[in-house]
C-alpha positions in Angstrom: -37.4 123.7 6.9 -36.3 121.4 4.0 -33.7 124.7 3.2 -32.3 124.1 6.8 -32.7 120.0 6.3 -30.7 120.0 3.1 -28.5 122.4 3.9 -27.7 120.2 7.5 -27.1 117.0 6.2 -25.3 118.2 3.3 -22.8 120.5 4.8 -23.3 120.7 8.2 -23.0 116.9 9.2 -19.4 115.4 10.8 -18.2 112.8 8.3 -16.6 111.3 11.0 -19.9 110.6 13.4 -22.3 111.5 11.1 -23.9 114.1 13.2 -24.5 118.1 13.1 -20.9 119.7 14.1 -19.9 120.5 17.4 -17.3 122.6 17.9 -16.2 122.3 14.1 -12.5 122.8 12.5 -11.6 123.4 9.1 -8.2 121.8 7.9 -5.9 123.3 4.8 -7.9 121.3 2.8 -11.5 123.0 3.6 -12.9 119.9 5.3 -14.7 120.2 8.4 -14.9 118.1 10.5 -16.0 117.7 15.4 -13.1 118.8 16.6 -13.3 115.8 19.2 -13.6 113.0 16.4 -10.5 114.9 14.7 -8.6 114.7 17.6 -9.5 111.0 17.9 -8.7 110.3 14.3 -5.2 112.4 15.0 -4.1 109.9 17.7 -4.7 107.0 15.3 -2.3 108.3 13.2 1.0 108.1 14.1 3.1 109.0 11.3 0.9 111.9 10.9 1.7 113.0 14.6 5.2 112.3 14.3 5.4 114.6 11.8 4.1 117.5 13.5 0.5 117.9 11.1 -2.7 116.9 11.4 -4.1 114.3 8.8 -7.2 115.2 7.0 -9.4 111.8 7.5 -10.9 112.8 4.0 -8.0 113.5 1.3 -5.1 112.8 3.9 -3.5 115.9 3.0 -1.6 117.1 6.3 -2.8 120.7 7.7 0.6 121.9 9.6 0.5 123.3 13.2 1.8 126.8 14.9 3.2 125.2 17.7 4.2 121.3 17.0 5.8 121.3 20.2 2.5 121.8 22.1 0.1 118.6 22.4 -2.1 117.1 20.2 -5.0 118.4 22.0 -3.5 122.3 21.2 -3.4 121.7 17.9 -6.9 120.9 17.3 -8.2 123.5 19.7 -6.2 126.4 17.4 -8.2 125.2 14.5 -10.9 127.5 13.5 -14.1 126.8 10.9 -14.0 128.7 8.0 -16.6 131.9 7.6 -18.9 129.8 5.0 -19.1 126.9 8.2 -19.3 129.2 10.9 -22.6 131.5 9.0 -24.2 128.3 8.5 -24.2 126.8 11.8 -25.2 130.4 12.7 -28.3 130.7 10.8 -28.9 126.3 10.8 -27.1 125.0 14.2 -28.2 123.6 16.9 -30.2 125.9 18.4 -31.5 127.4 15.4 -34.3 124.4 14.2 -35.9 124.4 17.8 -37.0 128.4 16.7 -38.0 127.3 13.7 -40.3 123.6 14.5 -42.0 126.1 16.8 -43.5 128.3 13.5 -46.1 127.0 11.0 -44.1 125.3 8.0 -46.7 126.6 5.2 -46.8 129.9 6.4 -42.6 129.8 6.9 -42.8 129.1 3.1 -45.2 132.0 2.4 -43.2 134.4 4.6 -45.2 134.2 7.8 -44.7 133.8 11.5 -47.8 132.0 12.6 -46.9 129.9 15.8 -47.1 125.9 15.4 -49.5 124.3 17.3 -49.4 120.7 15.8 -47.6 118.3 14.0 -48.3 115.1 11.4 -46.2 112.3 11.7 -46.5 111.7 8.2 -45.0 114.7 6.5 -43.0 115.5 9.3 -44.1 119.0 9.1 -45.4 121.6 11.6 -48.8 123.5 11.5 -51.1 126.2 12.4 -54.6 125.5 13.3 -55.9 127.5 9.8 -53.0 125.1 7.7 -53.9 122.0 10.1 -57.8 122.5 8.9 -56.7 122.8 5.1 -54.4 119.8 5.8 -57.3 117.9 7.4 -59.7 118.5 4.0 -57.2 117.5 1.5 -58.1 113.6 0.9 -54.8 111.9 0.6 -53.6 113.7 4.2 -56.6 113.5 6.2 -56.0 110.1 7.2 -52.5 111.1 8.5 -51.6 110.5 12.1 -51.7 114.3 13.9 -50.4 115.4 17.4 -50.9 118.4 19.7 -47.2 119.7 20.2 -45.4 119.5 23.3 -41.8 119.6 24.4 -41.5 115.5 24.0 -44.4 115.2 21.3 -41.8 113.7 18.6 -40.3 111.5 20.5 -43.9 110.1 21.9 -45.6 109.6 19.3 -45.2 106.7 16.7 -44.5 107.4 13.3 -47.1 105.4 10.4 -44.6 103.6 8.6 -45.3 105.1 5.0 -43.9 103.8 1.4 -40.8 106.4 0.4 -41.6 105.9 -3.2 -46.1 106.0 -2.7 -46.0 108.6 -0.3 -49.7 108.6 0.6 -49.2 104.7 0.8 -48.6 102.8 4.3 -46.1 99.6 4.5 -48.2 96.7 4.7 -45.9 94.1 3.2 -42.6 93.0 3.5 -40.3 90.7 0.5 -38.3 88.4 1.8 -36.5 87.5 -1.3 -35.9 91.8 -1.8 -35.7 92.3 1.9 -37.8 95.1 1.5 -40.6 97.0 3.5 -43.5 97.7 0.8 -46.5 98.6 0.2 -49.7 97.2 -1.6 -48.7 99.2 -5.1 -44.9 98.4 -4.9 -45.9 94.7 -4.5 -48.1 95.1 -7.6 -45.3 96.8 -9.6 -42.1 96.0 -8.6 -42.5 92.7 -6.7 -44.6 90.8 -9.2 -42.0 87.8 -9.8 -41.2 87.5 -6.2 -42.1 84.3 -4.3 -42.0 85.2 -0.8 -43.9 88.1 0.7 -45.7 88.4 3.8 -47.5 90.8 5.7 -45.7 93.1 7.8 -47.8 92.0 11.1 -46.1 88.7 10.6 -42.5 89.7 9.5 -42.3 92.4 12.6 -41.7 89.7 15.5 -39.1 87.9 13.4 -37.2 90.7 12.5 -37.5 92.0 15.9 -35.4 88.8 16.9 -33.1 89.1 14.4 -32.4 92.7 15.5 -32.5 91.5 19.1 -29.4 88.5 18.5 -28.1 91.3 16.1 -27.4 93.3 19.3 -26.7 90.8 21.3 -24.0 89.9 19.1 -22.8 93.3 18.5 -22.3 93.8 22.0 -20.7 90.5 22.7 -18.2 91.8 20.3 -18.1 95.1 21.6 -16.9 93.3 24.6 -14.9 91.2 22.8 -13.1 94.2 21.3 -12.9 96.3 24.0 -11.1 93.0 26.1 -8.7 93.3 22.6 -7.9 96.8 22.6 -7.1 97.0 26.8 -4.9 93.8 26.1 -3.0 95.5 23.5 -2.3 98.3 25.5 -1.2 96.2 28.2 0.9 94.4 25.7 2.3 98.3 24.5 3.7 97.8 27.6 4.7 94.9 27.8 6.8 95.6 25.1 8.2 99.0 25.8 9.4 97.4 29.3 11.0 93.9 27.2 12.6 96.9 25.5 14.3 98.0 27.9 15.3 94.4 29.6 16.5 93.6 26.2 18.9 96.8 26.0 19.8 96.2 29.3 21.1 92.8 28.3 23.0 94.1 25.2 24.6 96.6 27.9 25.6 93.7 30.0 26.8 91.6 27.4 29.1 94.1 26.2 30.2 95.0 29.7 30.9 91.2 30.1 32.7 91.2 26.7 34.8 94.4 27.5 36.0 93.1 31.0 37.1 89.9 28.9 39.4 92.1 26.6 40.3 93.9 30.0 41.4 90.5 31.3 43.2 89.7 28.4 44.8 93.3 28.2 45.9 92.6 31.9 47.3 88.9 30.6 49.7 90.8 28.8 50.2 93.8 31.0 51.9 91.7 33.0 54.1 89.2 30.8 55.5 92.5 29.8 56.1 93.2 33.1 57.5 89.7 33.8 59.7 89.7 30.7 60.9 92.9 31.5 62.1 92.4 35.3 63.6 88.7 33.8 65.9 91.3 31.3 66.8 93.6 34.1 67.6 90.9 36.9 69.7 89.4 34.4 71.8 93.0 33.1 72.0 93.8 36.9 73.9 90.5 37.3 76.0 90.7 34.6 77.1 94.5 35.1 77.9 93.0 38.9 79.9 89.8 37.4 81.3 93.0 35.1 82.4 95.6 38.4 84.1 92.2 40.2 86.0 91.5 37.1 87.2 95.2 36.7 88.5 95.7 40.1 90.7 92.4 39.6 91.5 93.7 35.8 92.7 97.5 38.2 94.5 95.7 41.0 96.8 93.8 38.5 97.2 96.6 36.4 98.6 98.2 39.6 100.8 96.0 41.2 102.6 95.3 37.9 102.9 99.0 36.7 104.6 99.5 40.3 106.7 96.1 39.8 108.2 98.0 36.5 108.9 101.2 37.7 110.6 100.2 40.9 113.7 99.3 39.2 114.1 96.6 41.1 115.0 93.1 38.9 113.7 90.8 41.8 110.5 92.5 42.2 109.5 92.6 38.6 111.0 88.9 38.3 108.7 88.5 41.0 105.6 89.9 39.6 106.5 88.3 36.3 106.9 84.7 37.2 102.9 85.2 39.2 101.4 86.5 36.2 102.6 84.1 33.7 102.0 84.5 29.9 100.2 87.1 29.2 98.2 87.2 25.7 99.6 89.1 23.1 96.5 89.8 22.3 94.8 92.8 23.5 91.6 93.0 21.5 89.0 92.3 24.2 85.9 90.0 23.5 82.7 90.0 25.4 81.1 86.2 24.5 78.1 86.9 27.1 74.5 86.8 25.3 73.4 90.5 24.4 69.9 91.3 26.8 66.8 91.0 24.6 63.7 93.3 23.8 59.9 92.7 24.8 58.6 92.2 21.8 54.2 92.1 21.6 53.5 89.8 18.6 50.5 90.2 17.2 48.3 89.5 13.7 46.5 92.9 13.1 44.3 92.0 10.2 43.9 88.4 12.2 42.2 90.9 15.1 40.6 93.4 13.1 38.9 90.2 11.3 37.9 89.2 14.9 36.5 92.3 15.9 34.7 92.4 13.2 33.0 89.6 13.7 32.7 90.4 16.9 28.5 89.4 17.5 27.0 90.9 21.3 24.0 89.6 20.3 21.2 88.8 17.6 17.9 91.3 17.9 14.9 88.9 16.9 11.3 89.4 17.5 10.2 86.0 19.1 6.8 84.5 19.6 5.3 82.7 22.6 3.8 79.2 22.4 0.4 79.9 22.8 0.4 82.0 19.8 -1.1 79.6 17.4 1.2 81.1 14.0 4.3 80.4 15.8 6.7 77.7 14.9 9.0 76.0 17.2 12.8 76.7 15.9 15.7 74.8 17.7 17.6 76.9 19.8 20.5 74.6 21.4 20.6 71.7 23.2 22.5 70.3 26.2 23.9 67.3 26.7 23.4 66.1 30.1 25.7 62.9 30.2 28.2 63.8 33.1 31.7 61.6 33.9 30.3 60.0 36.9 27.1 58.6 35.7 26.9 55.0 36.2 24.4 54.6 33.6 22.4 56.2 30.8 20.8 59.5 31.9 16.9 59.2 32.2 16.1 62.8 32.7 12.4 63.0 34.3 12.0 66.7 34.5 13.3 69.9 33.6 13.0 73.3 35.0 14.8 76.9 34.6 15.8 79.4 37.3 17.5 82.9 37.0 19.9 83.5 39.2 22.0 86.5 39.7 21.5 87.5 36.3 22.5 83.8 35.1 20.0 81.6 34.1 20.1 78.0 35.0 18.8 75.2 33.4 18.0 72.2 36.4 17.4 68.7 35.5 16.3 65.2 37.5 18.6 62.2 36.4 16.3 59.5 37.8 18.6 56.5 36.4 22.1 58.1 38.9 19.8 59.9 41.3 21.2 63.1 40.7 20.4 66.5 40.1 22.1 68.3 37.8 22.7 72.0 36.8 23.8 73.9 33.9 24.5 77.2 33.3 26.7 79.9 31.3 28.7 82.5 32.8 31.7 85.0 31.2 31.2 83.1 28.0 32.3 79.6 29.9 30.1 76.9 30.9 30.1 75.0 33.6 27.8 72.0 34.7 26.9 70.8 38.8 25.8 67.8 40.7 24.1 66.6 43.1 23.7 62.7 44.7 20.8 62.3 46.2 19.6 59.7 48.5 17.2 57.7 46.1 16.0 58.3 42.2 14.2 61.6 42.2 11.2 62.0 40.3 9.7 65.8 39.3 10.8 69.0 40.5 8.8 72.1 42.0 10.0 75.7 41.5 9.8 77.8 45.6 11.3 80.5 44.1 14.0 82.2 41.7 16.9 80.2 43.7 15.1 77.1 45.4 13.7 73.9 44.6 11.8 71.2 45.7 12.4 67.6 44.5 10.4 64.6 45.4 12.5 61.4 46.2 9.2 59.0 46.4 11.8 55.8 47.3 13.4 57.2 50.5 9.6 58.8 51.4 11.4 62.2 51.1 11.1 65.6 49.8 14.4 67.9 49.4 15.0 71.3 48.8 17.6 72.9 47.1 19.3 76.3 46.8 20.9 77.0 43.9 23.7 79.7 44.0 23.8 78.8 40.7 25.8 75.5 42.0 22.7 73.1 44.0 23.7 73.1 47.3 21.6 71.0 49.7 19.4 72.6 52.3 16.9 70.2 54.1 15.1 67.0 54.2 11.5 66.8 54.2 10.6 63.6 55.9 6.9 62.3 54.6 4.6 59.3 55.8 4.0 58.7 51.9 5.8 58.4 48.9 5.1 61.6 46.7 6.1 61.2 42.9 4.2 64.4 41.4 5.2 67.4 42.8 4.3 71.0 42.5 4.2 74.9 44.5 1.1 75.7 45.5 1.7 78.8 47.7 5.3 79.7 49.4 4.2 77.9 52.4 2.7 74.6 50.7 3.5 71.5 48.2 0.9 70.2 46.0 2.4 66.2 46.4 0.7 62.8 44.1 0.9 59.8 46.3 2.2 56.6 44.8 0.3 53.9 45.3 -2.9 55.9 47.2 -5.6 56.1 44.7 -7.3 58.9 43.6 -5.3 61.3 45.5 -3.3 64.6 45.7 -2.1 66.0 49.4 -1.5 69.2 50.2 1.5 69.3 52.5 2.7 72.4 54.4 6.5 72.7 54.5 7.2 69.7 57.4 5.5 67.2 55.2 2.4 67.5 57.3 -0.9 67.0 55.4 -3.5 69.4 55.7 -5.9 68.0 53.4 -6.2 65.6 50.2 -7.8 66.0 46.7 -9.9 63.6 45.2 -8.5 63.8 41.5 -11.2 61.8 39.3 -9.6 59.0 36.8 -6.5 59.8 37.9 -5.3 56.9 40.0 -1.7 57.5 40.7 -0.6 61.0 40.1 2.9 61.4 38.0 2.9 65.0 37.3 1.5 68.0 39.0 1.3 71.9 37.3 -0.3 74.6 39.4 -2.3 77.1 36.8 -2.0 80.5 36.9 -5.6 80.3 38.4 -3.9 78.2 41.5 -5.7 74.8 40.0 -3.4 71.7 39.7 -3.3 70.4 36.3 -2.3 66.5 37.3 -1.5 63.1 34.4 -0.8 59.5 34.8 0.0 57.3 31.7 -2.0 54.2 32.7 -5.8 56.0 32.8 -4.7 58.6 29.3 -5.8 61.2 31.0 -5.0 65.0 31.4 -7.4 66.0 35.0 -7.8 69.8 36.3 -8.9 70.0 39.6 -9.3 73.3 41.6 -7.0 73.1 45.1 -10.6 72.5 46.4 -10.8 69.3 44.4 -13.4 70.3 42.1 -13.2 69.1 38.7 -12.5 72.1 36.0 -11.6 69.5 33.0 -10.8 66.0 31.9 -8.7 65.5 29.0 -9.1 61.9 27.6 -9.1 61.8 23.8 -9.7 58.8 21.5 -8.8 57.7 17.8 -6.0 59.1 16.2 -5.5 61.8 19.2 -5.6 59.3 22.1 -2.9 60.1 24.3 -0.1 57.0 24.8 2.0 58.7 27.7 0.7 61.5 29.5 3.6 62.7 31.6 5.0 66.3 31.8 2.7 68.8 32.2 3.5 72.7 32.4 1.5 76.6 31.7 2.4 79.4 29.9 1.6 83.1 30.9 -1.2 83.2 28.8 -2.9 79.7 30.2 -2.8 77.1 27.6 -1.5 73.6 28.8 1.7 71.9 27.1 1.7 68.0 28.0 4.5 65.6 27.0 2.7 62.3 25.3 5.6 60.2 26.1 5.0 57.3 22.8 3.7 59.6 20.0 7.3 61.9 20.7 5.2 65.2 21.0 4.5 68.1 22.9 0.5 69.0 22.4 -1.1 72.5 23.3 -4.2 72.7 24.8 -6.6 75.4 25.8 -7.1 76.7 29.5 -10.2 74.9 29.7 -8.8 71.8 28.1 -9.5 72.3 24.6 -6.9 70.5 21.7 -4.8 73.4 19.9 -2.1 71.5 18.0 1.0 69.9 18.1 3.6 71.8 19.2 6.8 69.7 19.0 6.9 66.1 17.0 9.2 63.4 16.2 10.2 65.5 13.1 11.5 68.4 15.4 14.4 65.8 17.1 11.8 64.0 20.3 12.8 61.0 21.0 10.8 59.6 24.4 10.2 63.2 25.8 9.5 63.1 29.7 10.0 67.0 31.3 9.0 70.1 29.7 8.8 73.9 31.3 9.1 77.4 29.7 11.2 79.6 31.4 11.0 83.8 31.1 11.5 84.4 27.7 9.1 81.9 26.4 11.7 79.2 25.6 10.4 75.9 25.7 12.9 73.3 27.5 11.9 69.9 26.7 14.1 66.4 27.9 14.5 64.4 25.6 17.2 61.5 26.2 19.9 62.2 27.8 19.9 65.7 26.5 17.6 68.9 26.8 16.2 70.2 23.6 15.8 74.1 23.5 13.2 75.8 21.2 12.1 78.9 20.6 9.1 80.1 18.3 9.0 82.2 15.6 6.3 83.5 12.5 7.2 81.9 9.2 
């Protein structure tokens, strides 16, 4: 049995799951190793795959493949354990020990087949009733813990915890300095200097706990892991679809740049054309001016040829006295302006230079805000002072919509009551308006091409389509006046009263209220967000405070921090995909990140990155972050350093 022990755990155990092989494989190399955890081990190697050969998870050396164009799973299953592997797990396999821990383990060692019918705990060992009875006199084994064998008697009966060095010794004690199960002769030896040891009676229940939290930690992060590893794949994704969105622009942008050059190519197309039928009009008129003057030229050439060879003195007298002088000289001279030629001027190393510098696009790998390593990088900004504004812009909120391809950034002028759009399209841009009736406040997103905006003066509510122009739809009359404003469903508004305490309505499309929402410290609502979890995120400078409330009206969180993080002006609040909060603290000029559940992050954007009295903020798609900021929106996108 210690023959088939030795010869198990030294050669015939899995490095990979530490167990007896199952189905073993040996590689090039002549390590063996489960076929299942080598085909797991394959599929974490990707290099290895991609080159056609399995990876040895030992030496790394790569074991090449009859048919790489098969799957991974093939490959494994054509592997084969070598003769040495495959007469061991003949003669020690599974199977194999059963057959033997039913025979006598002395007589085994003397040659004989005496059937087992009990086993010690202690030495692990089988016996026949004569080897159990010589087993029984010997003094240092008779105190050893024996059972009657059955099918389940190892797994029933409890092992004496016995000293690996004093064999005959049982653990008794346990150092705490050593961490160390001993027993009374280790302590003796061994432990001597050692100033806390205890019995093990005492240390069992302790360590029993530790094990306990141990595994209730491990599995905590099993879970924790496991949450990790389905993310990721959802994020593999993730990605692999942005792939193709991304190529998919680069497509589009050079579709867009090649019907440019086509435009262009047709520009000149036709001056051509035009210059040519301007050359032609103008030869077909002369050569016409040119046939009239010929005819004349041939009937004077006629009549005064006749007039000399009629012989007749009056009639050539005649013809004489109508002509006149005539030039003496003959040589003809044409003094009309020669036709020109179409002539394409061009600067070839001027266009080669340009095509060459010719950018569709910039391939960057960019970061979201709520990754915490990310660093916000100025990506452009827009200046939203239009020709008609009566006064300085005071831009209130800010919020992105793709349309047709074309994404638009929206924005609330609250100082000229307008809303204002801005957009790119064929590499122009162009910028839109729209008066409203009194100064709007906040804007809520109904979909990809509509918006709500609240207009709390006039007690309205108006939607807007935009096309990517705004273009007016309807009024939404309402008994109150709303400031904050959000989308809580397609069919209703999430809508802050102004001047009603302690209160958000929920409205359906009419402006009919079809219940209110108690929201805590928060007095007069200024800005609403609905979370990804359908809970409004609402702020209001005069309280400091940051208040999530379910739709219910439940409190989830209330953000109001003191010292040096005290908030001066909470106003614009908005999500990301991922949950965490951005909210505009209007006086400090920044942009903070907080948890889902309300927790501080960090500072996202500061005075130092160009704030200056920051009101709106949203994020659109691609995880740009739009923030106002003056009379112009600031555009930043987020990147590892």
């Amino acid at each position: 049995m210690a023959t088939a022990k030795k010869l198990t755990e030294n050669h015939l155990t899995c490095v990979i799951c530490t167990e007896v092989f199952t189905d073993p494989a040996t590689l090039q190399c002549n390590h063996t190793f489960c076929k299942s955890c080598l085909l797991k081990y394959t599929y974490t190697q990707a290099e290895a795959v991609q080159a056609r050969s399995i990876p040895c998870p030992s030496c790394r050396q790569l074991t090449s493949v009859t048919n790489p164009d098969s799957p991974v799973e093939e490959w494994v299953s054509q592997l084969k354990p070598s003769h040495v592997i495959q007469g061991l797990m003949d003669d020690f396999g599974p199977g194999t020990k059963a057959v033997e821990e039913n025979l006598c383990s002395v007589c085994t060692k003397r040659g004989k087949t005496t059937p087992a019918t009990s086993w010690c705990s202690v030495c692990d060992v089988v016996h026949c009733e004569g080897c159990l009875q010589m087993h029984n006199m010997m003094p240092l084994l008779c105190d050893h813990e024996v059972a009657h064998l059955s099918d389940h008697t190892k797994t029933k009966v409890k092992r004496r915890f016995m000293c690996q060095v004093h064999r005959d010794k049982p653990i008794e004690l346990f150092c705490k300095d050593c961490k160390r199960a001993i027993c009374t002769i280790c302590c003796s030896i061994k432990h001597r200097t050692c100033k806390d040891v205890d019995t093990i009676e005492s240390t069992t229940p302790l360590v029993k706990e530790q094990l306990t939290n141990k595994i209730e930690h491990l599995r905590i992060n099993m879970a924790a892991t496991n949450n990790n590893i389905t993310r990721r794949k959802s994020r593999i994704q993730d990605v692999k679809s942005n792939s193709q969105v991304v190529k998919d622009q680069v497509i589009k942008t050079r579709e867009t740049v090649m019907r440019a050059i086509f435009r262009k190519e047709k520009l000149l197309l036709d001056a051509i054309d035009k210059a040519t039928d301007e050359q032609l009009h103008e030869l077909q008129a002369d050569i016409k001016s040119q046939e009239i003057e010929l005819q004349m030229y041939q009937q004077q050439y006629e009549f005064t040829a006749n007039a000399v060879t009629s012989n007749c003195e009056v009639d050539m007298y005649a013809v004489y006295e109508s002509v006149g002088e005539t030039s003496t000289d003959n040589r003809y001279t044409d003094n009309r302006p020669a036709a020109g030629s179409v002539v394409l001027t061009h600067d070839l190393d001027k266009l080669s230079k340009a095509v060459d510098e010719l950018q569709l696009g910039e391939v960057q790998v960019v970061h979201g805000v709520s990754d915490p390593g990310s660093s916000p990088v100025l990506h452009h900004t827009i200046d939203c002072e239009e020709d008609g504004d009566g006064k300085d812009p005071s831009l209130c909120d800010v919020t992105v919509l793709t349309v047709d391809d074309i994404k638009v950034t929206v924005v609330i002028d609250f100082n000229n009551k307008r809303l204002k759009t801005y957009y790119t399209s064929n590499f122009k841009s162009f910028h839109n308006q729209l008066l409203l009736s009194s100064r709007p406040w906040q804007i809520a997103k109904l979909c990809e091409s509509q918006i709500a905006v609240s207009v709390p003066g006039s007690k309205e509510i108006v939607t807007v389509n935009v096309t990517p122009g705004p273009v007016f739809l309807s009024t939404i009359k309402t008994r109150k006046k709303y400031q904050a404003l959000a989308c809580l469903s397609p069919s209703q508004l999430a809508a802050g009263t102004w001047g009603q305490s302690h209160s958000v309505d929920i409205l359906d499309m009419t402006g009919r209220i079809l219940r209110s929402i108690n929201t805590g410290v928060i007095g007069n609502p200024e800005y609403i967000n609905v979370t990804r979890n359908n809970n409004l995120i609402v702020s209001e400078e005069a309280v400091k405070s940051l208040v999530c409330v379910t739709s219910e009206g439940d409190v989830v969180f209330t953000y109001t921090p003191t010292g040096v993080r005290a908030l001066t002006r909470p106003w614009g609040v908005t999500t990301s995909s991922s949950g965490d909060i951005l909210l505009v603290d209007q006086y400090s000029n920044k942009v903070i990140q907080l948890t889902e559940s309300g927790q501080f992050v960090r500072d996202v954007l500061t005075q130092q990155d160009g704030l200056n009295c920051p009101r709106g903020v949203c994020l659109d798609a691609d995880g740009l972050l739009y923030v106002t900021s003056d009379r112009y929106v600031k555009v930043f996108n987020f990147y590892r350093r």
